[in-house]
N, C-alpha and C positions, 0 to 999 in steps of 0.2 A: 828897703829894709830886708832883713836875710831873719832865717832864726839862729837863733834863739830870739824873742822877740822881747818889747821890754817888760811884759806882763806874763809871757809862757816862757819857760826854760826848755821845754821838750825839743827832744833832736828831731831834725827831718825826717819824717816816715813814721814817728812815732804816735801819732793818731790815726785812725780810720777813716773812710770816705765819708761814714756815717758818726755823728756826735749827739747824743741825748744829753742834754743841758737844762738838770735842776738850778734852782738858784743857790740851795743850800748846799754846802759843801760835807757834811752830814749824810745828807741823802744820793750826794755822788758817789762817796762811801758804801753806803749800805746797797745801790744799785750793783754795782762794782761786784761786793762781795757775796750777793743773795744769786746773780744770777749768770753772771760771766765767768769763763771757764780758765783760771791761769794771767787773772789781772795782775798786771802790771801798772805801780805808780807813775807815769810819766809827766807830772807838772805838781809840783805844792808850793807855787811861789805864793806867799801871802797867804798861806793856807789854803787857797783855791784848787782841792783838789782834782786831777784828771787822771785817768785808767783806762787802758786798753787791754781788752781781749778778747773770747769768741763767744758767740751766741748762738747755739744751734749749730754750730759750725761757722759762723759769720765772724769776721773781725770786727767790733765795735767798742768804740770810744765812748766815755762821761767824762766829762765835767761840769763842775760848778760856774755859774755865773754872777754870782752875787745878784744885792736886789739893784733892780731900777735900771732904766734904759742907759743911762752912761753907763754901768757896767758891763750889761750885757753887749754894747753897744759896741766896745771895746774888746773883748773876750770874743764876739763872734765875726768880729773884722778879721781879727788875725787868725782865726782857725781860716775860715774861709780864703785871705788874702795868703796867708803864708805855709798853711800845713796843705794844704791841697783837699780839703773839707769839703764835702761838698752838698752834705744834710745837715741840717740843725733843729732836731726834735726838742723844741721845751718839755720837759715836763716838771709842773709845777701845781702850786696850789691857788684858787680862785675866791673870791668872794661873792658869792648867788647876788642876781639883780631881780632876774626874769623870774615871775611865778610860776612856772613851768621847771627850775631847776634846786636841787635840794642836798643838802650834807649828802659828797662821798658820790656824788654825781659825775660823770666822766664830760667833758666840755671838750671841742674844738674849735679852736679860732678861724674861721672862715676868713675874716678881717679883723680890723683890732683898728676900731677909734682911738684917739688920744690928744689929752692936753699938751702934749709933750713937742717942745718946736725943733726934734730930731732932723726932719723932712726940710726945714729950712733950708738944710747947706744944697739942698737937691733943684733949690728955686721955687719950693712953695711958702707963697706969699701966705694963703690960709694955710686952712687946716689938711691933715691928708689922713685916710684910713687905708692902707695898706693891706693885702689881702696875699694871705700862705699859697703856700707851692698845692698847687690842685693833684697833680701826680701823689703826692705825699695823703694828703686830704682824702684822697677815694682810696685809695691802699691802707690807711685806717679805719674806716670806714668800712672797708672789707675787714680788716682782721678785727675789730672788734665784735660783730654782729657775727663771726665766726667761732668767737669764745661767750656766745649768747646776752654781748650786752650790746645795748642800744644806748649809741650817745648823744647828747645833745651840738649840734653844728649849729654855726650863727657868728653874728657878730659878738668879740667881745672890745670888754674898754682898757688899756690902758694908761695910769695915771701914774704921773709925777708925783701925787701927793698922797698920804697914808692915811692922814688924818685930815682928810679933806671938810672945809666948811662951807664949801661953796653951794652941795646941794646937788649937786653934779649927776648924782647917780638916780633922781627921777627923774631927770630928761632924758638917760640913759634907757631908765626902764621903759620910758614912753615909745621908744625909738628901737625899743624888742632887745635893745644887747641884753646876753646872757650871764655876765660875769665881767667882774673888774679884776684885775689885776696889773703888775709895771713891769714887765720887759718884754711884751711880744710884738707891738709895733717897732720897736726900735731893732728884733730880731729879724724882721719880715723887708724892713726897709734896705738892710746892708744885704742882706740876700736877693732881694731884686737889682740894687746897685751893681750888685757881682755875677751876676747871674746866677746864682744858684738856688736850693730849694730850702724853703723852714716851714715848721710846722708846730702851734703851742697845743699841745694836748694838757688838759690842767682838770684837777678834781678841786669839788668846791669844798672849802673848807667852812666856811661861816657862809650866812647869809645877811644881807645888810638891813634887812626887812623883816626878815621873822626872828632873827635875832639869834638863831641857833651857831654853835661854833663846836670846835673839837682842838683839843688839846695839842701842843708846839710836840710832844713827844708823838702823838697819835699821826699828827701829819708829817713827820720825819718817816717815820716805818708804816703805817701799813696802808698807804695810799698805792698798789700793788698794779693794781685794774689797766691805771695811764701808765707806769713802767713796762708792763708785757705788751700791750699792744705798740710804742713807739719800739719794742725789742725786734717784734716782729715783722715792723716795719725797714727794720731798718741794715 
């Protein structure tokens, strides 16, 4: 396969080494246009939008991945396999599990449990948790606690399902993960596949437990905190 690919229309060269990948295309948008210097539109197939331009000086890329791991799954094959991609920063929103994590909280996926049987084509018979690029992981880790915030690292979960009945999420909490959310295992997996590196940095939006949430407009714009540190990173 050559690109244009059949999900990206962007010319070769037209992404960066480095891609920060919200799910919403909304907020690749507003990334784009809040903090990158002379974006340029380079993908709106499907609406999915993608933008290139400099950060600091740095050339970096956003785009949108839609939700759930077949999209992102899809969306970060081909950046990675056919634009020459070679980071993939989520940055997205979470659902708090852990007692310890709370609205507007900064999360990074250490690993990322999940119901999702992505890992099968790879020959796992069970379950697999998949675990981010460490390089990426301490290098946020530095830049965040360098703009005075302290995040929460750990496991988080990955799920196929939104409106889950299963119940899923106290065995979750029992097992310390931090946060639910669906595309970071499926992002973590094509990235080990290919060698390369990813990283979900996610703020919690709701918690599943104390029951607190914040508004679809509130988490499009000013979830700001995870945008600057994968900027910095990347």
């Amino acid at each position: 396969m050559s690109v244009p690919t059949p999900h990206i229309t962007a010319k070769e060269g037209d992404f960066a080494r480095t891609v920060l990948m919200p799910g919403d295309p909304l907020r690749s948008r507003f990334i784009a246009e809040t903090y990158l210097d002379n974006p340029v539109l380079v993908n709106n197939t499907r609406g999915v939008q993608g933008y290139t331009g400099t950060y600091k000086g740095k050339r970096v890329s956003v785009m949108a991945s839609g939700m759930g791991i077949p999209s992102i799954g899809i969306y970060s094959y081909e950046l990675f396999s056919f634009y020459g991609v070679e980071n993939i920063i989520r940055v997205g929103t979470a659902g708090g599990i852990a007692d310890t994590v709370h609205i507007r909280d900064v999360v990074f996926g250490m690993s990322a449990y999940t119901n999702s049987n992505f890992g099968r084509q790879y020959g796992f018979d069970g379950n697999v948790a998949p675990c981010c690029s460490f390089k990426l992981l301490d290098a946020a880790v530095r830049a965040a606690r360098g703009m005075g915030i302290e995040p929460n690292v750990g496991a988080i979960y990955s799920s196929d399902i939104f409106y889950d009945e299963s119940g899923s999420a106290k065995v979750m909490k029992k097992l310390g993960v931090l946060a639910t959310e669906m595309e970071a295992a499926g992002l973590y997996l094509n990235a080990a596949r290919l060698g390369k590196n990813a990283l979900a940095i996610c703020t919690i939006s709701d918690h599943l437990f104390t029951g607190e949430s914040l508004s679809a407009e509130e988490r499009q714009t000013t979830f700001t905190q995870m945008m600057e540190i994968a900027l910095e990173i990347a």
